[in-house]
C-alpha positions in Angstrom: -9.7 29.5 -11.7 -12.0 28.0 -14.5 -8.8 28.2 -16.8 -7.5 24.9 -14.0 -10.9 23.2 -15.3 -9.7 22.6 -19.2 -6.0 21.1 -17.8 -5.7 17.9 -18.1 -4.3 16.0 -15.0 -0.9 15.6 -16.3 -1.0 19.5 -17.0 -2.3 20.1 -13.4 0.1 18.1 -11.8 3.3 19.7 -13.5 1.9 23.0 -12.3 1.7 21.8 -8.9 5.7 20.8 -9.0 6.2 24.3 -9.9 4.4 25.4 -6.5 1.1 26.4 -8.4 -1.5 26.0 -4.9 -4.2 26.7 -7.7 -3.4 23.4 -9.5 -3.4 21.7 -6.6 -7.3 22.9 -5.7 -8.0 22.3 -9.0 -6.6 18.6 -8.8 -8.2 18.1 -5.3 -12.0 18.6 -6.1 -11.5 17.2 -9.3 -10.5 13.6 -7.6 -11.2 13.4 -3.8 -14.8 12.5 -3.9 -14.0 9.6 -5.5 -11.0 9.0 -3.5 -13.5 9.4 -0.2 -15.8 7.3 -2.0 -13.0 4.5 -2.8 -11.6 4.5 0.9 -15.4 5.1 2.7 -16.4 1.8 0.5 -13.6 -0.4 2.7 -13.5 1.9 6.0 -17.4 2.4 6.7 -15.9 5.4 8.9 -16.3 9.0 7.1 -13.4 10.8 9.6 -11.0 8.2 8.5 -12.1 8.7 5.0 -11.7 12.1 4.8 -8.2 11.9 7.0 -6.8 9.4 4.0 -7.3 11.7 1.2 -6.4 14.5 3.4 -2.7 12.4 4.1 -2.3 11.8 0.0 -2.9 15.5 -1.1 -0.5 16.9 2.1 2.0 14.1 0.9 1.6 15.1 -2.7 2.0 18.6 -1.7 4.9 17.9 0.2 6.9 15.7 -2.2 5.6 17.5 -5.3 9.5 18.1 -6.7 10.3 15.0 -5.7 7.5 12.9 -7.1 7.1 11.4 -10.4 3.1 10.5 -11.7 2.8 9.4 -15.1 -0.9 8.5 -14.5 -2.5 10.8 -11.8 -5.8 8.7 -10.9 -3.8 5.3 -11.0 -1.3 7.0 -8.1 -4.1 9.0 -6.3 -6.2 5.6 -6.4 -3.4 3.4 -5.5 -2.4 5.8 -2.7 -5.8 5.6 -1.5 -5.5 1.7 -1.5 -2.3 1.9 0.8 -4.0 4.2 3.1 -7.0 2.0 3.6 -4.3 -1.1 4.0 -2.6 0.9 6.6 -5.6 1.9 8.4 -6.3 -1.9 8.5 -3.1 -2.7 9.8 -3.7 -0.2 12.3 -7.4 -1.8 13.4 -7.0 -4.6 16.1 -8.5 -7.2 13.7 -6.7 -7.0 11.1 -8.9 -9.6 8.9 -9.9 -6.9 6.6 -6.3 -6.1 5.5 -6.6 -10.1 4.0 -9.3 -9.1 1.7 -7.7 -5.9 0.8 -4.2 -7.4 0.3 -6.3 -10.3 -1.9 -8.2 -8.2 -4.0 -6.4 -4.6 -4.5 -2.7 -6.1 -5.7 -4.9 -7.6 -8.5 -6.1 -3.9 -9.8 -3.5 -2.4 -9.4 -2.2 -4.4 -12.4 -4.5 -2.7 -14.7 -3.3 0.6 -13.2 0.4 1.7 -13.7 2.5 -1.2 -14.1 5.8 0.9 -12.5 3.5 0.8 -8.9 3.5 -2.8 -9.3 6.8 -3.7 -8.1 6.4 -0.9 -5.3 3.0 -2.0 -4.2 4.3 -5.6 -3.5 7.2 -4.4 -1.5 4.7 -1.9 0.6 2.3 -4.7 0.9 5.1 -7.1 2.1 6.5 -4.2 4.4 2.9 -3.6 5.9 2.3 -7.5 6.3 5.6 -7.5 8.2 4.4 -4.8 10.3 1.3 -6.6 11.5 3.5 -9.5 12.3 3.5 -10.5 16.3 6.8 -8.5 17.5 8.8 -11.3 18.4 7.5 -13.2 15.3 8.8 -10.1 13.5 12.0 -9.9 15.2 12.9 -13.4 13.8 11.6 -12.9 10.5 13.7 -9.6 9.9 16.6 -11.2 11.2 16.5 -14.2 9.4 15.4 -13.0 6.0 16.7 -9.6 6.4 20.0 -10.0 7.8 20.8 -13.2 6.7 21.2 -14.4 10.6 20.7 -18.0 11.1 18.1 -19.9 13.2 21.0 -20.4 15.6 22.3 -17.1 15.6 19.1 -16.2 15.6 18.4 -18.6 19.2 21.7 -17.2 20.8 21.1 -13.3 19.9 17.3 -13.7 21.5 18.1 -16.2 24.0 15.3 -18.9 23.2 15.5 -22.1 21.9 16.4 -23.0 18.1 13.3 -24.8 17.8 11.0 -21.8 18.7 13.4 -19.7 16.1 12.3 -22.4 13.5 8.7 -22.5 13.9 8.4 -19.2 14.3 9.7 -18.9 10.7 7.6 -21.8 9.4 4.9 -20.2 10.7 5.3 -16.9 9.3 6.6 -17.6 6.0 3.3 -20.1 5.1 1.4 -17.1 5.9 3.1 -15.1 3.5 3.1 -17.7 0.9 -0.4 -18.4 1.1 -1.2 -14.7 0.6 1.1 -13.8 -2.0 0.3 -17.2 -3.9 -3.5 -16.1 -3.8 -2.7 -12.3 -5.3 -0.2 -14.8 -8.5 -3.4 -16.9 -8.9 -5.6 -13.9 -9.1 -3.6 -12.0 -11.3 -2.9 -14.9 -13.8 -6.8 -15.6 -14.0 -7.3 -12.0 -14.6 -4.7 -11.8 -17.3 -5.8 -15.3 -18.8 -9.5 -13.7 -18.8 -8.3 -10.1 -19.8 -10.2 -8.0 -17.0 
């Protein structure tokens, strides 16, 4: 057991892919406090806390052949941001997911730059999600299945009007997020943080 204590996290994680539950102790204490501590400092609920690094490490454990890390705290930390972001989602307000989605797209650029590209397309699908479901319905359709606002009318049955502002709406509130995370991350790079 203390022989798991000199591995690095690389080391421990290619044991885990082999099945080595050993590994995967060693890799849990070494990282979820400050994976409960990360998630606790955005949830202010402990059972929530605890049930997000509890979902990453069964996930990990689960996909272990599957997965690729490269850099184990940048994916156990970045997991932990996507948990908290779906927990917000989850949450009836959902106001804290707008700070979250703000602030924690610009870290993760100084993380592993292959999560980039996945982290906008999970924050995108999650902002979808939160999406009023008719609201959603129109957006998918449109953007998704290339359906036009007047296919769009016909196939729900309401006006071509509501169709289009239903889109105008929707896509200014994704613009106005995702042009906030580009500022953010352009002042960060211009400043090196």
């Amino acid at each position: 057991m203390q022989l798991y204590n000199t591995f690095s996290d690389n080391e421990l994680f290619n044991l885990i892919q082999t099945g080595d539950q050993a590994a995967f102790g060693a890799l849990y204490r070494r990282h979820w406090q400050s994976m409960f501590n990360n998630a606790y400092k955005r949830l202010k609920n402990r059972d929530i806390s605890q049930d997000v690094v509890q979902n990453i490490f069964t996930d990990i454990w689960e996909r272990r052949e599957a997965v690729v890390i490269e850099n184990v705290p940048a994916y156990l930390h970045t997991a932990v941001r996507f948990q908290v972001i779906r927990q917000s989602v989850a949450a009836p307000d959902h106001s804290a997911m707008t700070d979250l989605f703000e602030t924690d797209i610009v870290s993760a650029g100084r993380t592993d730059d292959t999560l980039i590209g996945n982290e906008v397309k999970e924050l995108l699908r999650l902002w979808i999600d939160a999406l009023p479901e008719k609201r959603r319905e129109i957006f998918i359709l449109h953007y998704f299945n290339g359906k036009s606002t007047e296919e769009i009318a016909g196939h729900l049955q309401i006006s071509q009007k509501t169709v289009q502002n239903q889109l105008h709406t929707a896509t200014t509130a994704i613009k106005s997020h995702f042009d906030k995370i580009l500022l953010a991350e352009v002042i960060s790079s211009f400043l090196g943080l």
